[in-house]
C-alpha positions in Angstrom: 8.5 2.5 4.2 9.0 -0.5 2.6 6.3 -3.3 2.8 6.2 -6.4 1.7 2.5 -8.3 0.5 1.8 -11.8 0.7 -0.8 -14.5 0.3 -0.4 -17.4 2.7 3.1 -17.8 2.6 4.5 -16.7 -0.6 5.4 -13.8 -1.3 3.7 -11.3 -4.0 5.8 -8.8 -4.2 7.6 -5.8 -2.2 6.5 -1.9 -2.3 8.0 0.8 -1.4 5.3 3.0 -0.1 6.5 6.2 -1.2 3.0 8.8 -1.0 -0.4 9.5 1.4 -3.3 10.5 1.0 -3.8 11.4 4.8 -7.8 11.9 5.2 -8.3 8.9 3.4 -5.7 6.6 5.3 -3.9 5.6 1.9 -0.5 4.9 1.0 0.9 3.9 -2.2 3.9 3.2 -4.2 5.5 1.2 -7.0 5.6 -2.6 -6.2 8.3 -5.7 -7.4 6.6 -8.1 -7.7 8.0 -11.3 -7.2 8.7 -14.7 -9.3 5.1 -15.7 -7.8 3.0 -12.7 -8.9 -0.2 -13.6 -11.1 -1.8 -11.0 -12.7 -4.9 -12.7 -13.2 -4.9 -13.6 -8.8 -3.2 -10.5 -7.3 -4.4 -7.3 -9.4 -7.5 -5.3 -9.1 -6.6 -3.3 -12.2 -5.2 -4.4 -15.4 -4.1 -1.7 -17.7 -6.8 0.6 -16.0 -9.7 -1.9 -16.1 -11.0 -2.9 -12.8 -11.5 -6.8 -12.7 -12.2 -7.4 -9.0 -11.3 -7.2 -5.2 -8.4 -9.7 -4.8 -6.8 -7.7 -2.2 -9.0 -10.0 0.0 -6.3 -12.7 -0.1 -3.7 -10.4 0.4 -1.3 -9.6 3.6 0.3 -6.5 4.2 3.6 -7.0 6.4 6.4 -4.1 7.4 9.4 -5.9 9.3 9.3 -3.4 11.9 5.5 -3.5 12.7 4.2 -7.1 11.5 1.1 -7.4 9.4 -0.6 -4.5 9.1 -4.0 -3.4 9.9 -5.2 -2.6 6.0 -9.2 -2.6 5.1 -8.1 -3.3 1.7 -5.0 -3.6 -0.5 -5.0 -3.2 -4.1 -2.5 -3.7 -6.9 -2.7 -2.1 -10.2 -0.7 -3.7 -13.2 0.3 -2.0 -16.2 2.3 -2.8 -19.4 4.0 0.9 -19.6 7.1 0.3 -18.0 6.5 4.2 -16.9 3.7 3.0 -14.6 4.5 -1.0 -14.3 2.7 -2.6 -11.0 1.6 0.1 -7.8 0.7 -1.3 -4.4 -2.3 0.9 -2.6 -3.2 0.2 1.2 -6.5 1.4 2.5 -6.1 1.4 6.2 -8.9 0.8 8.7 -8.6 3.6 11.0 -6.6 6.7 11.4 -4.6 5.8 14.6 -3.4 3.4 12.9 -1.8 5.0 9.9 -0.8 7.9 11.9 1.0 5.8 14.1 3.0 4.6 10.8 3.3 7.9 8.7 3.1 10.8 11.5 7.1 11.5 10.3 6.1 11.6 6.6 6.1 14.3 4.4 3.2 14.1 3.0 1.2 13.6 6.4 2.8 16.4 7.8 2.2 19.0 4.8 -1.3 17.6 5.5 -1.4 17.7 9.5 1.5 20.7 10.2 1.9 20.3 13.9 -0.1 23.1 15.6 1.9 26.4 17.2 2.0 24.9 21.1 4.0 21.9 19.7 1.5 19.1 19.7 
């Protein structure tokens, strides 16, 4: 799913959210960041140190769902071009992100639908 993050207006950068982590409601991927990006404003982590929540200034938005229902969002920004900048969206409550991933791989290697089809 691709998703793009914002603050205010402009936008941050666009992610492709490509892995769960179903009992904790994340999803995470490598982000582009855009020509507006700041380091110093948008990541939580900068080369694995953790300077701060900015995710509270952040908007998560999917074209086919609007803004998305996120508890937190965090970026992590590294040098390495192996690693580069990853998107991570903590979602508030599991109806929610089932709603989003129930199709995924990774939720359903985690939730295998039961034998009587539900």
């Amino acid at each position: 799913m691709q998703v793009s993050v914002y603050e205010g207006e402009m936008l941050v950068g666009t992610a492709v959210l490509e892995h769960l982590d179903p009992p904790m409601g994340m999803a995470f991927g490598p982000c582009l960041p855009s020509d507006r990006y700041n380091r110093d404003r948008h990541a939580n982590t900068v080369e694995g140190e953790y300077v701060g929540d900015r995710g509270q200034l952040l908007a998560a938005i999917v074209v086919q769902h609007g803004t998305l229902e996120t508890a937190s969002i965090a970026i992590e920004d590294w040098s390495s071009p192996g690693l580069g900048v990853q998107l991570t969206l903590f979602f508030k409550d599991g109806e929610n992100f089932a709603a989003l991933f129930a199709e995924h791989p990774d939720y359903k290697a985690y939730y295998p639908p039961l034998d009587n089809g539900s």
